[in-house]
C-alpha positions as a Markdown table, in Angstrom:
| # | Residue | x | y | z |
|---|---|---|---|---|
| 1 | Unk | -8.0 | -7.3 | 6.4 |
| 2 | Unk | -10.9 | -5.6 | 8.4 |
| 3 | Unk | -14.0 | -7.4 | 7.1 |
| 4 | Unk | -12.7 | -10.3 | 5.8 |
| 5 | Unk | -13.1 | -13.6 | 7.8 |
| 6 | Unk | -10.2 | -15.7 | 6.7 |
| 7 | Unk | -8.3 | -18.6 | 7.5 |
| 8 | Unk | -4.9 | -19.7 | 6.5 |
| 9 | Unk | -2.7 | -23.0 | 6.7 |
| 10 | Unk | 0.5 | -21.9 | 5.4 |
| 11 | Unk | 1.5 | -26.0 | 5.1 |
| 12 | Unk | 3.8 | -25.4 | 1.7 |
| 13 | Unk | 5.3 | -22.2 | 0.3 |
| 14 | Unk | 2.1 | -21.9 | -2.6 |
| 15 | Unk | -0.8 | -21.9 | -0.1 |
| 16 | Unk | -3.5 | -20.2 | -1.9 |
| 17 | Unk | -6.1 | -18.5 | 0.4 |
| 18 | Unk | -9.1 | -17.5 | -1.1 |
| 19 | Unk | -11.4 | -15.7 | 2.1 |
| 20 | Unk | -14.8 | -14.7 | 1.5 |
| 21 | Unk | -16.4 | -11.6 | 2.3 |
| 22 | Unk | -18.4 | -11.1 | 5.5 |
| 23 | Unk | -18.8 | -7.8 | 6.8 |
| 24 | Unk | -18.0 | -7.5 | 10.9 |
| 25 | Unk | -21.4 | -6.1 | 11.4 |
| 26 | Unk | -23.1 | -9.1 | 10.4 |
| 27 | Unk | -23.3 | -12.6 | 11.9 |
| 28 | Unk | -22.7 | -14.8 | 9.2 |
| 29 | Unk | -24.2 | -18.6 | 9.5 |
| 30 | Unk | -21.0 | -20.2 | 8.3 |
| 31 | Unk | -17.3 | -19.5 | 8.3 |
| 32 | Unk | -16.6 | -20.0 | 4.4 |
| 33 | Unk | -13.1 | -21.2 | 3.6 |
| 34 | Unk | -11.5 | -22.0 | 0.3 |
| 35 | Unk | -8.0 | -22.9 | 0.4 |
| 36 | Unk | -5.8 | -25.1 | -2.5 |
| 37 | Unk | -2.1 | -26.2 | -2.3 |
| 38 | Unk | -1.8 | -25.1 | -6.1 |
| 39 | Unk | 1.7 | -27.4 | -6.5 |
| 40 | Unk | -0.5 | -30.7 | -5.0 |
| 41 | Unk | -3.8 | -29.8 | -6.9 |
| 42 | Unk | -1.1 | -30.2 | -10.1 |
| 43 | Unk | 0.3 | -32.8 | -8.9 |
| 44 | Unk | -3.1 | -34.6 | -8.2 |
| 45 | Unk | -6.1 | -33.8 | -10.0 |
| 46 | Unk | -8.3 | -35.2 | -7.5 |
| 47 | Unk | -7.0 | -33.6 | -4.3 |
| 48 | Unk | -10.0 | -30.8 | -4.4 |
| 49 | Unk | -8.8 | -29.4 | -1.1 |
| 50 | Unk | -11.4 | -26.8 | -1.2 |
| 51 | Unk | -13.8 | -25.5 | 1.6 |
| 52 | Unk | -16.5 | -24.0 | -0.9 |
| 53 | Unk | -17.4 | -20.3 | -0.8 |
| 54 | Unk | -21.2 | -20.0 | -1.0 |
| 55 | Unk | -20.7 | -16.1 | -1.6 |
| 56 | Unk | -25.0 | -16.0 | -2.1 |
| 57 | Unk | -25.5 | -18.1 | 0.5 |
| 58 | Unk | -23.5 | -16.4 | 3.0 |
| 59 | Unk | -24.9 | -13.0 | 2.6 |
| 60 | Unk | -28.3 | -14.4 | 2.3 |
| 61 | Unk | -28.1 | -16.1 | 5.4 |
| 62 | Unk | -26.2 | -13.3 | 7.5 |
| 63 | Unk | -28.9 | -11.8 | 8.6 |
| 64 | Unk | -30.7 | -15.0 | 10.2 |
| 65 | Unk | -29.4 | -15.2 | 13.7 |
| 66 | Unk | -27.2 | -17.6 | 14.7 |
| 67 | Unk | -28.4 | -19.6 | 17.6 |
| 68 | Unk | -24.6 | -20.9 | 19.6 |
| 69 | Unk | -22.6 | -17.2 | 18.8 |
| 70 | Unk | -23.7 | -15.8 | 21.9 |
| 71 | Unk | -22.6 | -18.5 | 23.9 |
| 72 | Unk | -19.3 | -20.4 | 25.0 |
| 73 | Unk | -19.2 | -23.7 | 24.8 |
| 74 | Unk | -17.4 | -26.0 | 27.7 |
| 75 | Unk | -14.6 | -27.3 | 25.3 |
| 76 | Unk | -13.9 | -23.2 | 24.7 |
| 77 | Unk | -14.1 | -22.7 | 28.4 |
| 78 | Unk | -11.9 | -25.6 | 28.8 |
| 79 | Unk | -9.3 | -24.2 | 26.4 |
| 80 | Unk | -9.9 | -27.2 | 24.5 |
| 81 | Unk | -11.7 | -26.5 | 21.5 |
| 82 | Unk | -10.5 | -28.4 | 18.3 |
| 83 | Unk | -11.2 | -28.4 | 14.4 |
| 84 | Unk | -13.0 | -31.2 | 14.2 |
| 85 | Unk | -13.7 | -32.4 | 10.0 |
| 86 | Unk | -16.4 | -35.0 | 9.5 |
| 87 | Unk | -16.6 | -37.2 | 6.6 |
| 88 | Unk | -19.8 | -38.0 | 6.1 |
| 89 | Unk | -22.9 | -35.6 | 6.8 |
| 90 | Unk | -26.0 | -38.3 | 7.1 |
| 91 | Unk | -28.0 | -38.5 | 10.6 |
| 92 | Unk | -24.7 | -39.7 | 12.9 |
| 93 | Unk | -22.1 | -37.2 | 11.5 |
| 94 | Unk | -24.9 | -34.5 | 11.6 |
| 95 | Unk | -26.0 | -35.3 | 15.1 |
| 96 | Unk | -22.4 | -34.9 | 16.4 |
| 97 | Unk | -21.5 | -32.3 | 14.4 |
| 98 | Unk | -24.0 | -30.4 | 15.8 |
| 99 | Unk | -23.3 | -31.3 | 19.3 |
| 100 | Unk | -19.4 | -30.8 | 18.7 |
| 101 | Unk | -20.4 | -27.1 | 17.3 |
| 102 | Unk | -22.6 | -26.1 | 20.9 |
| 103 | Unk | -19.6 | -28.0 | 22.9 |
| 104 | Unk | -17.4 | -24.9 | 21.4 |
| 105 | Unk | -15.8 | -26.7 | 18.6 |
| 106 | Unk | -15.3 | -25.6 | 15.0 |
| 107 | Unk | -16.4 | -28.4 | 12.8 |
| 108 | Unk | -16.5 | -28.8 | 9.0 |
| 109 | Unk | -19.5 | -31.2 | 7.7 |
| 110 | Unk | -18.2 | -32.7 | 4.3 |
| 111 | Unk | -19.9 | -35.0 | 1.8 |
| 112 | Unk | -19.8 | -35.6 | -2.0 |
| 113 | Unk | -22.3 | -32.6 | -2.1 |
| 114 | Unk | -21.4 | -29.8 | 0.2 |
| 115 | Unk | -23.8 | -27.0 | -1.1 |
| 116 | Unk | -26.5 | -29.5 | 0.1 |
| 117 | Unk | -25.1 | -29.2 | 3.5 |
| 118 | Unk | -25.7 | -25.2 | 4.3 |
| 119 | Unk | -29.2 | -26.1 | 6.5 |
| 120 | Unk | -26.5 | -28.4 | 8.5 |
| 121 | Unk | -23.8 | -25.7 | 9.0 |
| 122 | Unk | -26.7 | -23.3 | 9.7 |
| 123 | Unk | -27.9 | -25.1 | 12.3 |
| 124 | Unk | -24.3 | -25.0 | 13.4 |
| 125 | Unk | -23.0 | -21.7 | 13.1 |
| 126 | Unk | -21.3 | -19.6 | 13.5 |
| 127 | Unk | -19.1 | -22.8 | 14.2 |
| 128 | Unk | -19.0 | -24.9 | 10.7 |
| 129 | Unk | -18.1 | -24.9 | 7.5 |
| 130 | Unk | -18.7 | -27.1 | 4.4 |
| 131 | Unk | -16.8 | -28.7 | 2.2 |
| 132 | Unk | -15.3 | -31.9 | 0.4 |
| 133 | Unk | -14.0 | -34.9 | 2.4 |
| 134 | Unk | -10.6 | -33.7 | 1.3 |
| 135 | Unk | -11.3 | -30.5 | 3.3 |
| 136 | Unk | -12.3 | -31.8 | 6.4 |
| 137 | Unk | -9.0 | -34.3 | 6.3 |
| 138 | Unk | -6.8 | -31.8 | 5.8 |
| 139 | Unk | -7.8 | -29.2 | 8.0 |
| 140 | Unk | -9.9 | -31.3 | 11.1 |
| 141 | Unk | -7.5 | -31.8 | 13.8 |
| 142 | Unk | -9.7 | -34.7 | 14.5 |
| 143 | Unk | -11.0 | -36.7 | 12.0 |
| 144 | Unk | -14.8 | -38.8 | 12.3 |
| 145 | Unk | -15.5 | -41.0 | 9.7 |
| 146 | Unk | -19.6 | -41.5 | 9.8 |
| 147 | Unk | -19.5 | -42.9 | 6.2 |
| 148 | Unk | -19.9 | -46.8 | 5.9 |
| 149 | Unk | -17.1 | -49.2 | 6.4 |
| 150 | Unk | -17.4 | -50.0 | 2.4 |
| 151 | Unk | -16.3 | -46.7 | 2.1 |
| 152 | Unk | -13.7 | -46.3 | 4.3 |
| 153 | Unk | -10.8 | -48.2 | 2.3 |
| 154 | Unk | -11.0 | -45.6 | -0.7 |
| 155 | Unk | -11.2 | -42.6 | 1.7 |
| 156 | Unk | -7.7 | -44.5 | 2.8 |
| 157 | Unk | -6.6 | -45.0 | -0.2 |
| 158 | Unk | -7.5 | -41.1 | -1.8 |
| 159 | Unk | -6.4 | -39.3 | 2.1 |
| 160 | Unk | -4.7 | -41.2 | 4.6 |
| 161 | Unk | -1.9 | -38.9 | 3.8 |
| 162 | Unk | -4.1 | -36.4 | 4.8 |
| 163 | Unk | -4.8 | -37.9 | 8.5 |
| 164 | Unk | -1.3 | -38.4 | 9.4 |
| 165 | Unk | -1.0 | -38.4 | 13.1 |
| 166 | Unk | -4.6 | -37.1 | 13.5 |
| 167 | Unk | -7.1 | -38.6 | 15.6 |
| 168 | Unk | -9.1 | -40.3 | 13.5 |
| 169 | Unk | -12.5 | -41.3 | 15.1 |
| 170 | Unk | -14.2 | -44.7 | 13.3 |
| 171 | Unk | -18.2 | -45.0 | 13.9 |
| 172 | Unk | -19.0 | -47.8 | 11.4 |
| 173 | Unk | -20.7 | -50.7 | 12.0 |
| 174 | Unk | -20.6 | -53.2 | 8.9 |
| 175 | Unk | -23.7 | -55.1 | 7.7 |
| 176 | Unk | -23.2 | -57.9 | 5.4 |
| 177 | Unk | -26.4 | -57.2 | 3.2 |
| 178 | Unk | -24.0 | -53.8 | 2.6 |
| 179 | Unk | -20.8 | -54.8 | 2.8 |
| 180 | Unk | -20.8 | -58.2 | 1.9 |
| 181 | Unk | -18.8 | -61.3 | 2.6 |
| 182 | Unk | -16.5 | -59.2 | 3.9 |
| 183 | Unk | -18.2 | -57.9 | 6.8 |
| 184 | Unk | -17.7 | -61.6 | 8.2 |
| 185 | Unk | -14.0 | -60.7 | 8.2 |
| 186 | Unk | -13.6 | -57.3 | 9.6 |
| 187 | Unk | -16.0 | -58.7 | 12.5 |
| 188 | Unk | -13.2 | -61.6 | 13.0 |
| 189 | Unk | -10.7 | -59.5 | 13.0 |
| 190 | Unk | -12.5 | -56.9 | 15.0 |
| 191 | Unk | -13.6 | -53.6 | 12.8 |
| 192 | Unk | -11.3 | -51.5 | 14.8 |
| 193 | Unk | -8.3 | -53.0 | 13.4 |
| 194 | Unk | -9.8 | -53.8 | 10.2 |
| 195 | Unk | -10.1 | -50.2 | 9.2 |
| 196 | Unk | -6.7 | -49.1 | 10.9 |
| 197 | Unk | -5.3 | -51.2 | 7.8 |
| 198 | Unk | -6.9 | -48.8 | 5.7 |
| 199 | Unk | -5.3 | -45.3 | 7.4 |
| 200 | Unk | -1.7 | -46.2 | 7.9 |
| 201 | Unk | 0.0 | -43.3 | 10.7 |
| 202 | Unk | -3.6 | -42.1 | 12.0 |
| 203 | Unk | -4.4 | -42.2 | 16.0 |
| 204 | Unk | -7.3 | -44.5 | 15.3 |
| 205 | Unk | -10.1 | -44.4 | 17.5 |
| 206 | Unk | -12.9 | -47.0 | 18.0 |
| 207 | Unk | -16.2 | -45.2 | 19.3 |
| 208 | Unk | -19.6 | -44.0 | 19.1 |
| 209 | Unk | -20.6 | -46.7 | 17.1 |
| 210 | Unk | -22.5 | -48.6 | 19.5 |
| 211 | Unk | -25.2 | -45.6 | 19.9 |
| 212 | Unk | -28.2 | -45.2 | 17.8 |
| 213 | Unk | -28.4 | -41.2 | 15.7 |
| 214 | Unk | -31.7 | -41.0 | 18.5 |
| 215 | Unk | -29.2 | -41.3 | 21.7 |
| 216 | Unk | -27.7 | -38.0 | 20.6 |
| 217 | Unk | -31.3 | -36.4 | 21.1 |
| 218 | Unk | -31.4 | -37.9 | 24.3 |
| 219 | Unk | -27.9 | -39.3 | 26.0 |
| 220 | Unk | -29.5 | -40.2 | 29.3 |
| 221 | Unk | -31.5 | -43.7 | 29.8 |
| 222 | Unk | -33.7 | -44.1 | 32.9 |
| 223 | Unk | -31.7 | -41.0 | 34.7 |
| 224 | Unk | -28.4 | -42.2 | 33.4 |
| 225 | Unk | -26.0 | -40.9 | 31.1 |
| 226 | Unk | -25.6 | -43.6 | 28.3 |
| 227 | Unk | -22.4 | -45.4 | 28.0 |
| 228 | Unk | -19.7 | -44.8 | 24.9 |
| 229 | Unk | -17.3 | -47.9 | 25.1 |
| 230 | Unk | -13.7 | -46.4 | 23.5 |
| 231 | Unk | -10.2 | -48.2 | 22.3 |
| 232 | Unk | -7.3 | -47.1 | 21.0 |
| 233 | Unk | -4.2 | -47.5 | 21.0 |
| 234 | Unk | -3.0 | -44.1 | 21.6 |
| 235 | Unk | -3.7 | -43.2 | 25.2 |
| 236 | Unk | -3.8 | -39.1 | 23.9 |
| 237 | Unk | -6.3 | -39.8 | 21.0 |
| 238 | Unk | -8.7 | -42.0 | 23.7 |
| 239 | Unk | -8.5 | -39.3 | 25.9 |
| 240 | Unk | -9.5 | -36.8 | 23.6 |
| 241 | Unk | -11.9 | -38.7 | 22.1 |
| 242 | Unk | -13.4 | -39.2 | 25.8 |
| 243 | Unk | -13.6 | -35.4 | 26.1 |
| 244 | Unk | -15.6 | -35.4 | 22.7 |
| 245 | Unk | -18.2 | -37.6 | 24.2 |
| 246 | Unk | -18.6 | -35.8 | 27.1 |
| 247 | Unk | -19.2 | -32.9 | 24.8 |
| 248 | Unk | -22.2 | -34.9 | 23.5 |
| 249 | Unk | -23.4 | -35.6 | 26.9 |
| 250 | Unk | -22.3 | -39.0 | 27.3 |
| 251 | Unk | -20.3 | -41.0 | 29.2 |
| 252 | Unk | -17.2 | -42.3 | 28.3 |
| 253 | Unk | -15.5 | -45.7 | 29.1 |
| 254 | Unk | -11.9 | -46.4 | 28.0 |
| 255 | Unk | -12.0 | -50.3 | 26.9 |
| 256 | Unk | -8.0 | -50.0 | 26.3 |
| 257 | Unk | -6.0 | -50.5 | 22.9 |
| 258 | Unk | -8.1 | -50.9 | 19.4 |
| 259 | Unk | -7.8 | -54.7 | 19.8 |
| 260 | Unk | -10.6 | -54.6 | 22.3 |
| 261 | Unk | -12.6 | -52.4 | 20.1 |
| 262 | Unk | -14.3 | -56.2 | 18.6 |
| 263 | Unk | -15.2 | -56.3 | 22.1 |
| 264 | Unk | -18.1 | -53.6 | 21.1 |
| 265 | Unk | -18.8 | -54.3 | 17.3 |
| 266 | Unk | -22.2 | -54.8 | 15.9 |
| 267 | Unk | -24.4 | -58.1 | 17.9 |
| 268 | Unk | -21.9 | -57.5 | 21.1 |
| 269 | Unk | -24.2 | -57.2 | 24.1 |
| 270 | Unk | -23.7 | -53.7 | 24.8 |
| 271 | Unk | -24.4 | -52.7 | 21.2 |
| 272 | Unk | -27.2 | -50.0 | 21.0 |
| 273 | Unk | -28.8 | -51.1 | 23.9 |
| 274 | Unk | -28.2 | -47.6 | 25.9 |
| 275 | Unk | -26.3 | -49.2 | 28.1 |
| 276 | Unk | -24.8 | -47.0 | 31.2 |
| 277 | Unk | -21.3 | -46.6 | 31.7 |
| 278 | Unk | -21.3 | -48.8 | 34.4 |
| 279 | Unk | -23.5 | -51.6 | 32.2 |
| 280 | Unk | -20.5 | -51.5 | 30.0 |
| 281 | Unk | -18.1 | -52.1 | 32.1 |
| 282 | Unk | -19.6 | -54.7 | 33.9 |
| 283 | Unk | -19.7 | -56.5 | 30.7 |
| 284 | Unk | -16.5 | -56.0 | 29.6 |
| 285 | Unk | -14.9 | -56.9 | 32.9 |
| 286 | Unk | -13.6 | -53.9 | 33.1 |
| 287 | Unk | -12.0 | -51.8 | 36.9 |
């Protein structure tokens, strides 16, 4: 298939892979991938597992150079460089999409409008893709959701089946003038928790959500790396999320199992204030 850049998940027998064309010459700003499970699209009308071909778009941008091709990033020095699908495309998933994509990851940026995305994924390339939330469920071996928590019970409900197993990283922070009443109760209950209910079999992961879309600019407050609190309770999916942060340029601190995570939710005293790894775990009363 010289010339074609593809990508297939063979996941059932009818895996239809659609690639789109990029000549090898050229260094095309975004890997377009369009794949459907033909026998589950039937099934379901509204799994739209599709990663959308932006045939124009692709060979009007191929001749723009691509800013993070000549270079290896540390997780693909590292032989750690994962798919990583984000749900939600606004100033936090874009920031660490973008930071994901230079750290050597491939990462799909997904929203309810993908072709509005292809300034993002330039930005990014040659390491992302766009496409629909479905997309970046299916084929992101980890999973951020930078939607808000409103949203996150339907993304359950329409693709938790989708997230099986996967690390599945949650950044919200409700707000009751948002969320409503029931932002009192997530909060009681810790939000960590409260949206595990929602994605039954995921590896879910509280963190990043006690930065500010600005820290990503700049990680390091008055010489010093700034602080990402992290619980889980999947010892693998907080270590991997810890690498993910060090990707960013932050530092990591393991809190322990998702319980904790309320420990860090929004008006705790180490929420957005920049705090440095050892703030947080001074706080925390943590080793």
């Amino acid at each position: 298939m010289a010339g074609w850049a593809a990508l297939t998940h063979c996941f059932e027998p009818r895996m239809l892979a659609i690639p789109a064309y990029v000549p090898r010459n050229l260094s095309s700003p975004i890997q377009p991938i369009w794949e459907t499970s033909m026998k589950t699209a039937a099934e379901n009308p509204r799994f739209r597992l599709l990663m959308i071909v932006f045939a124009v778009s692709t060979m009007a941008l191929a001749l723009v150079s691509t800013p993070l091709s000549a270079q290896a990033g540390q997780a693909e020095r590292e032989g750690r460089a994962l798919t990583i699908g984000l749900i939600g495309a606004g100033t936090m998933g874009g920031a660490m999409g973008l930071l994901f994509a230079e750290a050597g990851h491939q990462v799909i940026f997904s929203s309810r409008n993908p072709d509005e995305l292809m300034e993002l994924v330039q930005s990014a390339a040659p390491r992302a893709s766009a496409g629909y939330a479905d997309a970046a469920a299916f084929l992101g071996d980890v999973i951020v959701l930078a939607v808000p928590p409103v949203a996150i019970p339907q993304i359950g409900e329409d693709f938790a089946h989708l997230m099986q197993g996967k690390v599945v990283i949650d950044i919200s922070n409700p707000r009751v003038d948002r969320e409503g009443p029931i932002t009192n109760e997530w909060l009681e209950m810790g939000t960590g928790l409260a949206m595990a209910q929602y994605l039954p079999g995921a590896r879910l992961v509280k963190a990043f959500n006690t930065l500010g879309a600005r820290m990503f600019q700049n990680p390091m407050r008055n010489g010093v790396r700034i602080g990402v609190p992290i619980a889980g309770d999947d010892e693998e999916a907080r270590n991997i999320v810890a690498d993910l942060v060090r990707d960013a340029g932050l530092e990591p601190v393991i809190v322990g199992p998702l319980a904790r995570a309320k420990e860090f939710d929004r008006g705790s005293p180490i929420w957005v204030t920049g705090a440095s790894a050892q703030q947080i775990r001074e706080t925390l009363s943590l080793p």
